[in-house]
C-alpha positions as CSV (number, residue, x, y, z in Angstrom):
1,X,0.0,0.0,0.0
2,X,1.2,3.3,-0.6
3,X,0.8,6.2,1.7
4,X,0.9,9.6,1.4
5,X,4.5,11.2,2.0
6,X,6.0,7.7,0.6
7,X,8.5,7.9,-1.8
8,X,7.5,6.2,-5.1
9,X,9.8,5.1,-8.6
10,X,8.5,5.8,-11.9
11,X,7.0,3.1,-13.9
12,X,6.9,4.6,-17.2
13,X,8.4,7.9,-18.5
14,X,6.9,11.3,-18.8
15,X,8.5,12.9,-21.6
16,X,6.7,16.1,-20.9
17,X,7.9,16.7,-17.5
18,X,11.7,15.1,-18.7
19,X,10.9,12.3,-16.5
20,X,12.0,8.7,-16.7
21,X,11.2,4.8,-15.3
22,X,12.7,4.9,-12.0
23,X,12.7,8.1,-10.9
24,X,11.9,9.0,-7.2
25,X,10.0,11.1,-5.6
26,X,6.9,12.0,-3.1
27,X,3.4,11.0,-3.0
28,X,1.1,14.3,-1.9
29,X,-2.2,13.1,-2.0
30,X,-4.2,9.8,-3.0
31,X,-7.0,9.5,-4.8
32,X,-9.9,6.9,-4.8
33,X,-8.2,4.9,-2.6
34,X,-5.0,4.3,-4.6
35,X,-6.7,4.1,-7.9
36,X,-4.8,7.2,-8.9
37,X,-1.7,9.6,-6.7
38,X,-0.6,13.0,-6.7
39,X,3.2,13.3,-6.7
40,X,5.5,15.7,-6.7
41,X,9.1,15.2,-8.6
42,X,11.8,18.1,-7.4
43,X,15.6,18.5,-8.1
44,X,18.1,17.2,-5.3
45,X,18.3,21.3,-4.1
46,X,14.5,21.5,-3.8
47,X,13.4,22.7,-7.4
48,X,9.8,21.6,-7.3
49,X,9.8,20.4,-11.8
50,X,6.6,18.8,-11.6
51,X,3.0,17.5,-9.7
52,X,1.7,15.2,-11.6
53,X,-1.3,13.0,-11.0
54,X,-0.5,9.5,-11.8
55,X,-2.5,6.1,-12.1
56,X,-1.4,3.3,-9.8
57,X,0.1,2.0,-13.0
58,X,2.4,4.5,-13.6
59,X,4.5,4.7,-9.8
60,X,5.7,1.6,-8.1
61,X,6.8,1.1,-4.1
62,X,10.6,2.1,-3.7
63,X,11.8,-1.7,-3.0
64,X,14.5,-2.7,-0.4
65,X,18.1,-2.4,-1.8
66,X,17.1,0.3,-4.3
67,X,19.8,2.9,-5.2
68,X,18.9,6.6,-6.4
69,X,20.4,7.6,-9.4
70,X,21.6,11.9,-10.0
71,X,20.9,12.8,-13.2
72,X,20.5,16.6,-14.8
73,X,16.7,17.4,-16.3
74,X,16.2,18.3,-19.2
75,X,14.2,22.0,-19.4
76,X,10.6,21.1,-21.3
């Protein structure tokens, strides 16, 4: 189950936010009951880039023995 505040992974890219599979960031709000989430992606300094709402589909749990991976965005 995913809660609100928990950090999710990308399942599928979202070109026109510059986002890819596996990135990380925070669920904000859920909706229907976890049919759909609110997330918000922001650079490592705080940047907010995007809130996007996302079906259940589209994020996945952050897994145990995950690592994060830096990478620059792309300006869209």
């Amino acid at each position: 189950m995913i809660s609100e505040h928990d950090v999710v992974a990308l399942s599928v890219d979202l070109p026109e936010h510059g986002l890819r599979a596996g990135d990380p960031r925070t669920v904000v709000l859920i909706h229907r009951g976890g049919e759909a989430y609110e997330v918000e992606f922001m650079t490592l300094d705080g940047e907010t880039i995007a809130v996007a709402t996302l079906l259940a589909s589209q994020v996945r749990p952050i897994e145990e023995r995950e690592i994060a991976h830096a990478r620059k965005i792309i300006a869209v």
